[in-house]
C-alpha positions in Angstrom: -2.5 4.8 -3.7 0.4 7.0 -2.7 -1.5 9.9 -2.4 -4.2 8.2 0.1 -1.6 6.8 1.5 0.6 10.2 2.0 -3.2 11.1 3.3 -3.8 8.8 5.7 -6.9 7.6 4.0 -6.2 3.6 4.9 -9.5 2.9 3.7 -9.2 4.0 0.5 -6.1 1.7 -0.1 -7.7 -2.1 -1.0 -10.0 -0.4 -3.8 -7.0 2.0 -5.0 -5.1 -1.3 -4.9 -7.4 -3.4 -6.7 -7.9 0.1 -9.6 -4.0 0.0 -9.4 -3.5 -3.6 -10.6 -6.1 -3.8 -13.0 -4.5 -0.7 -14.8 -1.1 -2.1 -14.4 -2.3 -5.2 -16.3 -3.6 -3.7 -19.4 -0.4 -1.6 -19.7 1.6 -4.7 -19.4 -0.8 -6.2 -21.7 -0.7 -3.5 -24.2 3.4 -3.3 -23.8 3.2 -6.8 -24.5 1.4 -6.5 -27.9 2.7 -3.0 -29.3 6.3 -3.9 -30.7 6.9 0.2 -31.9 10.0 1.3 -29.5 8.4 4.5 -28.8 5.4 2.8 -27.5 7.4 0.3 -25.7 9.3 2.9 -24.0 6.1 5.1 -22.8 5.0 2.2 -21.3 8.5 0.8 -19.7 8.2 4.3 -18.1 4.9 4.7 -16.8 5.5 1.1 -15.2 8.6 2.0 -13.3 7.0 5.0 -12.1 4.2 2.8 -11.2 6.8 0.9 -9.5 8.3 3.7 -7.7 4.7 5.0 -6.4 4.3 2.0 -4.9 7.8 1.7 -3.0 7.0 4.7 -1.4 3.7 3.7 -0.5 4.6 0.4 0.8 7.1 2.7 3.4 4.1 4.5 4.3 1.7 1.5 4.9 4.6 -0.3 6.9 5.0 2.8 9.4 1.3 2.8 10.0 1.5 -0.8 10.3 4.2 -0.5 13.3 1.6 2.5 14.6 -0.8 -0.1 14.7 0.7 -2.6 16.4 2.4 -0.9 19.2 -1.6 0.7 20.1 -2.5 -3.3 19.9 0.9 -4.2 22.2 -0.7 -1.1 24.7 -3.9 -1.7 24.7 -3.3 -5.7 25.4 -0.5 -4.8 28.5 -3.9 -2.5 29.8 -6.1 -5.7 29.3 -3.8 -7.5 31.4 -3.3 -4.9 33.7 -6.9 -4.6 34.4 -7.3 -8.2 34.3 -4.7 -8.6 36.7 -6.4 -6.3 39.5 -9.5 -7.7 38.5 -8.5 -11.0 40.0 -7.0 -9.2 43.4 
């Protein structure tokens, strides 16, 4: 998810998301059920860098989501605008 979203591919994102959380299940699960310390620690790992991937991408989501809605804020002052000398 990080990647596509560092790419810009905003697309890709609900599929990556849906991948991302069925994979961060079944390492919870497996965390869960594997009481070895060395397996418990691989896994405490690769979920906080899970974790950390998805910080950043949350940033990245939330600036293209501000990009988004200042085009919508534009493009609805232009509707106005138009509508406004429309009705002149």
């Amino acid at each position: 998810m990080l990647m596509a979203a560092r790419e810009e591919r905003w697309d890709d994102l609900t599929a990556l998301d849906a991948e991302r959380a069925g994979c961060l299940s079944r390492v919870v699960e497996a965390t869960l059920v594997s009481t070895k310390p060395s397996d418990i620690e691989v896994r405490t790992e690769l979920i906080q860098s899970i974790l950390e991937c998805d910080e950043q991408a949350k940033s990245l989501i939330r600036a293209r989501q501000e990009e988004l809605t200042e085009v919508l804020g534009s493009m609805d002052n232009e509707r106005k605008l138009a509508d406004a000398y429309r009705s002149v």
